[in-house]
C-alpha distance (Angstrom), angle and dihedral (degrees) to the residues before:
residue distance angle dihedral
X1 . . .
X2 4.05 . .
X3 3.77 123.4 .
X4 4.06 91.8 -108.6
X5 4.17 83.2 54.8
X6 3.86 88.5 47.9
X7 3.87 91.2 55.3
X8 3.70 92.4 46.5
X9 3.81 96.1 59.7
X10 3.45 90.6 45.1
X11 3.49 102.6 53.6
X12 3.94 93.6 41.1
X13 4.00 85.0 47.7
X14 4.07 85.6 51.6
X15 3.72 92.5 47.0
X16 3.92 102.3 52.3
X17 4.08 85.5 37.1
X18 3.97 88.3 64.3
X19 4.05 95.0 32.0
X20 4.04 91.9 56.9
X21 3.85 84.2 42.4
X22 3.46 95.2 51.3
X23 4.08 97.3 40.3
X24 3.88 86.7 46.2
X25 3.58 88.0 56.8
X26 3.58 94.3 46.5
X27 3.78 84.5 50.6
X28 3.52 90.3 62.3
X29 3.59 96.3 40.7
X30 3.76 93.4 55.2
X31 3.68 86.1 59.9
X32 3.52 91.4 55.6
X33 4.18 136.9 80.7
X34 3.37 118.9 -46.6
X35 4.14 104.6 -94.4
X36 4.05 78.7 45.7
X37 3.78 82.3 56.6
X38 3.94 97.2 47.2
X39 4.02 85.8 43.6
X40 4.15 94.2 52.1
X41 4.37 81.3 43.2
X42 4.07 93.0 55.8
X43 4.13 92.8 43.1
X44 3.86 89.2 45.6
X45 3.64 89.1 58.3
X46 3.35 94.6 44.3
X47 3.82 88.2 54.3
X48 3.26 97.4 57.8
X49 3.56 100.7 50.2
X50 3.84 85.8 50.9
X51 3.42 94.5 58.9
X52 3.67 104.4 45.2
X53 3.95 87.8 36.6
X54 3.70 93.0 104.3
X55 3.67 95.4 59.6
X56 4.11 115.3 113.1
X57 3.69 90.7 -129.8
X58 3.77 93.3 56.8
X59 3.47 100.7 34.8
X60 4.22 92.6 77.8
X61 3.78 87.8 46.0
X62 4.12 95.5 58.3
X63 3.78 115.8 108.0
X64 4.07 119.3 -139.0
X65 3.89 80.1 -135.5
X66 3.91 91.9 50.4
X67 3.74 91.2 86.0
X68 3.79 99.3 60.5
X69 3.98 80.3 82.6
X70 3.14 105.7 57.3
X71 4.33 119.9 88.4
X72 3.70 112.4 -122.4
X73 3.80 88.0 -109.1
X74 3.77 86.0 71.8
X75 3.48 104.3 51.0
X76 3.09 90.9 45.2
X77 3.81 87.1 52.6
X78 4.08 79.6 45.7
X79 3.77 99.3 55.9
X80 3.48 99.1 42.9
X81 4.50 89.2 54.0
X82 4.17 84.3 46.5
X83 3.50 94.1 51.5
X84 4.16 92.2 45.4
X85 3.35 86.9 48.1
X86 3.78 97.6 57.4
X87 3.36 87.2 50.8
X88 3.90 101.4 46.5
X89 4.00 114.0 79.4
X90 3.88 102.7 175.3
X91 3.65 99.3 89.5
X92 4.21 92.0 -154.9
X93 3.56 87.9 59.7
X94 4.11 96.3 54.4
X95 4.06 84.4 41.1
X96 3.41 89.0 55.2
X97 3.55 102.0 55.4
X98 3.61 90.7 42.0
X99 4.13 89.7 57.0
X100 3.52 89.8 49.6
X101 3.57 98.5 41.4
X102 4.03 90.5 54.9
X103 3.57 87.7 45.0
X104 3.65 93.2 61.1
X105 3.95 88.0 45.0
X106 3.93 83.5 51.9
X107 3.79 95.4 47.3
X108 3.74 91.4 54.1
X109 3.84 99.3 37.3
X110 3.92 78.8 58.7
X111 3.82 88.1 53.7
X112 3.61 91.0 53.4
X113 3.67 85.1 54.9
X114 3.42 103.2 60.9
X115 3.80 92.5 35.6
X116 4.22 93.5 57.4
X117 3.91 106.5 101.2
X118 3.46 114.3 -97.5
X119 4.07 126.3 -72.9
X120 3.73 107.7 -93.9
X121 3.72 88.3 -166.6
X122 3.99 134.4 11.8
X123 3.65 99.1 -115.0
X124 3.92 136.8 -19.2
X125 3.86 125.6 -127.6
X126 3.80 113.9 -142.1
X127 4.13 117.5 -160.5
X128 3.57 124.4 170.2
X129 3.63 152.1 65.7
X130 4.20 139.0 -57.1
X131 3.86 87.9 -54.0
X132 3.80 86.0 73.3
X133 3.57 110.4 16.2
X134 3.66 110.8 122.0
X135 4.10 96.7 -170.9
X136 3.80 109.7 -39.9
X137 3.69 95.6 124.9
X138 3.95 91.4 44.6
X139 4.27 96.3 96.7
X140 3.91 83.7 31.9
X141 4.28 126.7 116.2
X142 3.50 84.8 -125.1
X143 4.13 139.3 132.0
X144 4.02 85.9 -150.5
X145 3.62 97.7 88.1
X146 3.96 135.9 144.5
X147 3.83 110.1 162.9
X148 3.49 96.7 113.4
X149 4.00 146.1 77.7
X150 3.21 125.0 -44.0
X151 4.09 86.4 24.4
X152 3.85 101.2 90.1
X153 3.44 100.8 18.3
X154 4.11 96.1 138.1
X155 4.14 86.3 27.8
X156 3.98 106.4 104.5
X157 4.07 92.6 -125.2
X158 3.74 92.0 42.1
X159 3.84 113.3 -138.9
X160 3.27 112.1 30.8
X161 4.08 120.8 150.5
X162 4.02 86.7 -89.4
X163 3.72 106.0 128.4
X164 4.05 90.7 -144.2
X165 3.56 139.3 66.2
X166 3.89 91.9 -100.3
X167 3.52 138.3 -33.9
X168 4.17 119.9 30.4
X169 3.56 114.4 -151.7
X170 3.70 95.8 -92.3
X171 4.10 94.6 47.2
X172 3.84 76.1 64.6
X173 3.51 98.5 54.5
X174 3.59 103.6 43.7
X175 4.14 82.0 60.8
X176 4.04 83.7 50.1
X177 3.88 92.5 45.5
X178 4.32 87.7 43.1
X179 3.80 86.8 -116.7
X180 3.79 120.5 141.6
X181 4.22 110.9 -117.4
X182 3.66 107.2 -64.5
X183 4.02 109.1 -115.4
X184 3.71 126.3 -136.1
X185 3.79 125.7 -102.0
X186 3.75 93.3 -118.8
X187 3.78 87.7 60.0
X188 3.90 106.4 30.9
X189 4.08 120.3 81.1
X190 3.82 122.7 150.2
X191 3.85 124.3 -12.4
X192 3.81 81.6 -1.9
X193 3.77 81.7 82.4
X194 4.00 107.4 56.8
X195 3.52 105.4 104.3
X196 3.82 93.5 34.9
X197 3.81 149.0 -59.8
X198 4.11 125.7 -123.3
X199 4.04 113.4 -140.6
X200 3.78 99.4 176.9
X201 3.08 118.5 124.8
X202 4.36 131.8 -172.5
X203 3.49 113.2 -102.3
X204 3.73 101.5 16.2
X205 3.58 127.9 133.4
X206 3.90 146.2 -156.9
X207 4.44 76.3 -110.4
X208 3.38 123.6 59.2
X209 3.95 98.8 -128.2
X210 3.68 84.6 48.3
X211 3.78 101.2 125.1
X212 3.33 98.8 3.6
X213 4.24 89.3 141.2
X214 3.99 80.9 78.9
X215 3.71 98.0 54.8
X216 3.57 105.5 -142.9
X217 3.71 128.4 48.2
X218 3.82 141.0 122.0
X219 3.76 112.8 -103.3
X220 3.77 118.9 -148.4
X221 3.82 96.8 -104.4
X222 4.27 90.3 54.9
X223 3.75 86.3 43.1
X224 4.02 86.4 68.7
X225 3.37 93.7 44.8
X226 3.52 87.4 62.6
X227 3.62 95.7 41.5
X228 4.35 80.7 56.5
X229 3.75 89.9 52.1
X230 3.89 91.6 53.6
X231 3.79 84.1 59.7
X232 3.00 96.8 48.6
X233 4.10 88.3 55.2
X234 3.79 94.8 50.2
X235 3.52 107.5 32.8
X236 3.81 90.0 103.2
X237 3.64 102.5 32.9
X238 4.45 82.7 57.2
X239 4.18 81.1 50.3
X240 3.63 106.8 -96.7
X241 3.70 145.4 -45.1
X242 4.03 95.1 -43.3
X243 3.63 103.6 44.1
X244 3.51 89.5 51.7
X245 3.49 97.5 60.9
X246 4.09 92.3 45.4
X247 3.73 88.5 52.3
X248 3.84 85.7 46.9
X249 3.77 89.6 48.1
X250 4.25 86.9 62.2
X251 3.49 101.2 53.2
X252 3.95 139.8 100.9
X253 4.17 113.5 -117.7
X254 3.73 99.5 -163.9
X255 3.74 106.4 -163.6
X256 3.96 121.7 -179.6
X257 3.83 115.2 175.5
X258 3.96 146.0 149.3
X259 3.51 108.9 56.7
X260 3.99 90.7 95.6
X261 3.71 94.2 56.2
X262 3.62 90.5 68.8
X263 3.82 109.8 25.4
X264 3.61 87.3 51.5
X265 3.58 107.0 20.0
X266 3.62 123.2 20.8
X267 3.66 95.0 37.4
X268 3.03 106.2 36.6
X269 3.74 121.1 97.3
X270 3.75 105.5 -122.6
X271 3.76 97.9 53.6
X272 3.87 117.7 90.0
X273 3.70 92.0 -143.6
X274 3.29 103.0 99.6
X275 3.86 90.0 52.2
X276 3.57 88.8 57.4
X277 3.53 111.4 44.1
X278 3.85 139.4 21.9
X279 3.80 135.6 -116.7
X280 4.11 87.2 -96.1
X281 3.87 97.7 40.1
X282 4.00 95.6 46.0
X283 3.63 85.8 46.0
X284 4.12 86.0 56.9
X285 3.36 87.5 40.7
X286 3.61 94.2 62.9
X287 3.65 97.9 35.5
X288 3.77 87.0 60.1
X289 3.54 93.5 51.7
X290 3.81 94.7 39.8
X291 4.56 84.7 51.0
X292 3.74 85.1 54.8
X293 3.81 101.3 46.9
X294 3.98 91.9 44.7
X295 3.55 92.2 53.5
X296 3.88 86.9 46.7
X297 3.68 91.0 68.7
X298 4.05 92.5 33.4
X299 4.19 85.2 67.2
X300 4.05 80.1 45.6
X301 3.39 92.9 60.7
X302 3.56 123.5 -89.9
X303 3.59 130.7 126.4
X304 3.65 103.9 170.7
X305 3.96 122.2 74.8
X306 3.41 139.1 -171.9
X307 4.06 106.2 -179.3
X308 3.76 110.9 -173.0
X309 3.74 125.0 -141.0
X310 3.95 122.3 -129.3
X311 4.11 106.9 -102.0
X312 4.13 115.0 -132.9
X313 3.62 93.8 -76.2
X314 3.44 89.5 172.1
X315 3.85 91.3 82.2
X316 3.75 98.2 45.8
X317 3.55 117.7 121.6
X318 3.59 94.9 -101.7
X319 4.04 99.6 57.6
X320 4.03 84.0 40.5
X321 3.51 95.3 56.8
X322 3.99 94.8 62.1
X323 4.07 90.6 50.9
X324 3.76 102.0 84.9
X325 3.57 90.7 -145.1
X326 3.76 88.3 45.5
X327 3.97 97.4 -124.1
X328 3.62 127.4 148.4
X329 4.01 123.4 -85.8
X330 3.66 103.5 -117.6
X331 4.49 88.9 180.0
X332 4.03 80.1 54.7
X333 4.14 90.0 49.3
X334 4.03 90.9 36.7
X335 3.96 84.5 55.8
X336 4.32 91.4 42.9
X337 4.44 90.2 48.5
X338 3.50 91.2 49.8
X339 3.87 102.1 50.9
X340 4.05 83.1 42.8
X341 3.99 96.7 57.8
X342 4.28 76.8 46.7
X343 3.70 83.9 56.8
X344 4.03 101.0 40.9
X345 3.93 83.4 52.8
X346 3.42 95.5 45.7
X347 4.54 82.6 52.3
X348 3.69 82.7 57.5
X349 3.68 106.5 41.7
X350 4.11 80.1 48.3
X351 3.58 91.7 58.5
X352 3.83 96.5 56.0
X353 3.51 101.2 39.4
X354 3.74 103.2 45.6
X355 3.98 115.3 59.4
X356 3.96 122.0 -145.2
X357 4.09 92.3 13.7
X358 4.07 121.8 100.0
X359 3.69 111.3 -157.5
X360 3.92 125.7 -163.1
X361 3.38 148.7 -164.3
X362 4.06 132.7 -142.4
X363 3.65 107.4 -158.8
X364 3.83 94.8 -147.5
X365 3.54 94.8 156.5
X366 4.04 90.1 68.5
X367 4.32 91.2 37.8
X368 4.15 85.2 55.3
X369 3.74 92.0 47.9
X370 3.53 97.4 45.2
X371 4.06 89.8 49.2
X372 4.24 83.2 49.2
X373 4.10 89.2 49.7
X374 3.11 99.9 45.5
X375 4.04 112.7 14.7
X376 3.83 105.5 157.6
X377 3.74 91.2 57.4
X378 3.85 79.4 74.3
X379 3.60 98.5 35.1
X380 3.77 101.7 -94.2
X381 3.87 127.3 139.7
X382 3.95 107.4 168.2
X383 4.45 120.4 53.9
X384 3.08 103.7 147.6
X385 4.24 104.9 67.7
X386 3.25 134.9 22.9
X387 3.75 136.6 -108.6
X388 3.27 109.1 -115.3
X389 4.61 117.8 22.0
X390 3.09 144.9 92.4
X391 4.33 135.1 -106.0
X392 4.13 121.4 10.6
X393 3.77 111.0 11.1
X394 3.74 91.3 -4.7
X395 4.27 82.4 -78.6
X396 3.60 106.0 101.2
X397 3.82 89.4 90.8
X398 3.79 119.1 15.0
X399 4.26 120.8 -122.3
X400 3.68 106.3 -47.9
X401 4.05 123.1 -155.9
X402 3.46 112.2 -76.2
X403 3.62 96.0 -3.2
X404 4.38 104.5 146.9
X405 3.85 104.3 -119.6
X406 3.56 119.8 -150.6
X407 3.93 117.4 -79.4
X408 3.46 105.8 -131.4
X409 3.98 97.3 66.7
X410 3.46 101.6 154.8
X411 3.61 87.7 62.4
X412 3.92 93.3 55.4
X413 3.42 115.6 88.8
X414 3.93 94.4 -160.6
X415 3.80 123.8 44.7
X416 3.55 105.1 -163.8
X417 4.25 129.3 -10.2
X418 3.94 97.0 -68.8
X419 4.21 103.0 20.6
X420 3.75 143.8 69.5
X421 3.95 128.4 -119.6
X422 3.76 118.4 -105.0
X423 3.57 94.2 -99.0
X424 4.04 95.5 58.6
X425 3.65 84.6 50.1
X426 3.71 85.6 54.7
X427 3.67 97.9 51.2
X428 3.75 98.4 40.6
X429 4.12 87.3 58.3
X430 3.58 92.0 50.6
X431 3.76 95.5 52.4
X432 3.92 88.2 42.4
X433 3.98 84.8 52.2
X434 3.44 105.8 56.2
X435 3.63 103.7 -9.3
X436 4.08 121.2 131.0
X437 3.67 130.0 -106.5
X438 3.91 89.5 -80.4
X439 3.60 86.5 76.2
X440 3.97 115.6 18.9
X441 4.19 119.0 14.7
X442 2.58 147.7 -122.9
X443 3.62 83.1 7.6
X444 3.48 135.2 -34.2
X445 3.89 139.6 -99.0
X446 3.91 100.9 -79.2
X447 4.02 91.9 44.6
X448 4.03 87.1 49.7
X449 3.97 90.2 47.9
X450 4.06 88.6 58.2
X451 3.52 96.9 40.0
X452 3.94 120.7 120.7
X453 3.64 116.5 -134.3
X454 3.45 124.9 -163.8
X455 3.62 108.0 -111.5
X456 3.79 100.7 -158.1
């Protein structure tokens, strides 16, 4: 054997060493807490990019930026494969390694599987707007966009149509639930869609010419549609008509709208709205609609809501940005609290009138304010702009591509002009979770997941 053949072993020998030590610690970590859990996620990820990295068809599709991800474990992990594989020239023996390599990245992704907690719930729902959309609007002729850099930059796959940093709100509940990440519509079509399918879309309203300054988006009343075409799909892979609709009877609908039909419709100069109705009759106006689309997916199916308040948008960076001593819009908030005691009635009028369902209600707008009052009780320093913009408060214009956010994110309260970081997200889930009735009634996510519901 020749000295070049020598080097080859070893470095192929080093490289498997420190990929079964690092899956077997991810193994272990899976098993773990629940931020050892998210940790042993991010690194499996990671892994399997690694080794797969080397393919030609990848290879165009890897992003200079990509590597700012990736621990130094893993590139060194990286380097050391590269540098084998310039060196190897049978093309079975670098296939190899790569199929065994993934394997062990399967193995322990499998692991992690059977080490999450248990499912709370078969599947979760997901309705609403850019808050929650995790990539509808992606493939879409639209100007309300996010899949691209610095969007993503603490999510695990990077970019992916999540207007945030990382987590939304619902990414963090599906943990809390035990559910994987719930995909988007535009991406989801048979099995895909067991645990759950997310229609929201950015820009999209409880009205259909809600956001219709950024051309494309999915309204609320097409995002049901959709949510009636995923039925149809797997009706007969759940075993017919009737297990269906039990299995439809156990899961979470998460739906989050409002805030559209007033950034981008009543307030917004070019819509006649506001000529024609008031703060109290648009707010009916909307509740109305909102009644009717609820009980829309209700005759679908679903039992179990989760109805998400409008936050105190107006103190986001956006609305700040046009006060030239950057305060808070308390006409835009006035507006926001009454179409949310709409909504709460609306929870409790829901309650009465449709048997064998449980509807609730996240009081976001009170979470966000409390976070705004009193932000270094959770570890915030900056309110008042957001991390990544440009002009007054960073809100002028919203995150741009490739503009460098700031670096201390989890201090920012705001991410762009309009959302919150990652860690907000994080918080308001938690509270919604397992909060009291100060924050969610009349009782909170987990309570709602264990409830028994009358079938019949």
């Amino acid at each position: 054997m020749n000295k070049n053949s020598l080097i080859v072993v070893a470095l192929v020998a080093v490289l498997a060493l420190m990929l079964v030590a690092i899956v077997l610690k991810m193994a272990r970590l899976l098993g773990g807490n629940q931020s050892e859990t998210k940790e042993a996620k991010l690194q499996l990820n990671y892994i399997t990019v690694i080794v797969r990295i080397s393919s030609p068809r990848v290879q165009p599709y890897i992003k200079p930026h990509a590597l700012t991800y990736f621990s130094p474990q893993l590139i060194m992990s990286y380097s050391i494969f590269m540098a084998a594989c310039t060196l190897i020239s049978n093309h079975f023996l670098l296939s190899l390694l790569l199929f065994f390599s993934t394997r062990l990245v399967s193995e322990a992704q499998a692991a992690g599987s059977s080490g999450r907690q248990k499912e709370l719930v078969p599947a979760m729902f997901v309705f609403g707007d850019s808050l929650i959309d995790s990539g509808n609007n992606n493939h879409l002729a639209s100007f309300a966009k996010a899949n691209y850099y610095p969007y993503g930059i603490d999510f695990a796959g990077g970019p992916s149509g999540r207007f945030s940093n990382g987590y939304t709100i619902v990414d963090e509940i599906a943990d809390l639930l035990g559910l994987p990440l719930v995909p988007p519509n535009s991406q989801t079509s048979g099995d895909a869609a067991r645990h759950g399918v997310n229609y929201a879309s950015a820009a999209a309203g409880i009205l259909e010419i809600t956001g219709r300054n950024f051309v494309g988006r999915i309204p609320f009343d097409q995002q049901i549609k959709n949510f009636e075409s995923t039925l149809d799909q797997i009706t007969d892979s759940l075993g017919g008509a009737d297990a269906a609709y039990d299995a439809m009877a156990r899961c979470i609908f998460f739906v989050g709208m409002g805030s559209n039909d007033y950034l981008n419709n009543y307030l917004m100069p070019d819509y006649s709205t506001r000529n024609q109705y008031d703060g109290e009759q648009f707010a009916d106006l909307l509740a109305r609609q909102y009644t009717r689309q609820l009980t829309s997916i209700y005759n679908l199916g679903a039992r179990k809501f989760v109805i998400n308040g409008v936050g105190s948008i107006g103190c986001i960076p956006s609305i700040l940005a046009e006060s030239p001593s950057s305060r808070c819009s308390p006409d835009v908030d006035k507006l926001v609290m009454l179409f949310n005691s709409k909504v709460k009635a609306m929870v409790d009028t829901l309650n009465v009138d449709l048997p064998h369902a449980k509807f609730i209600y996240v009081d976001i707008y009170h979470m966000i304010l409390d976070i705004l009052t009193d932000p270094k009780q959770y570890g915030f320093s900056v309110i008042d702009r957001g991390c990544c913009g440009i002009g007054r408060n960073s809100g002028q214009i919203t995150c741009l591509p490739f503009q460098t956010p700031c670096a201390n994110r989890d201090q920012y309260v705001f991410w762009d002009a309009f959302h919150p970081t990652a860690a907000v997200n994080i918080i308001l889930a938690k509270k919604a979770f397992r909060g009291g009735a100060d924050v969610v009634f009349p009782m909170n996510i987990h309570q709602l997941a264990n409830l028994e519901l009358d079938p019949n």
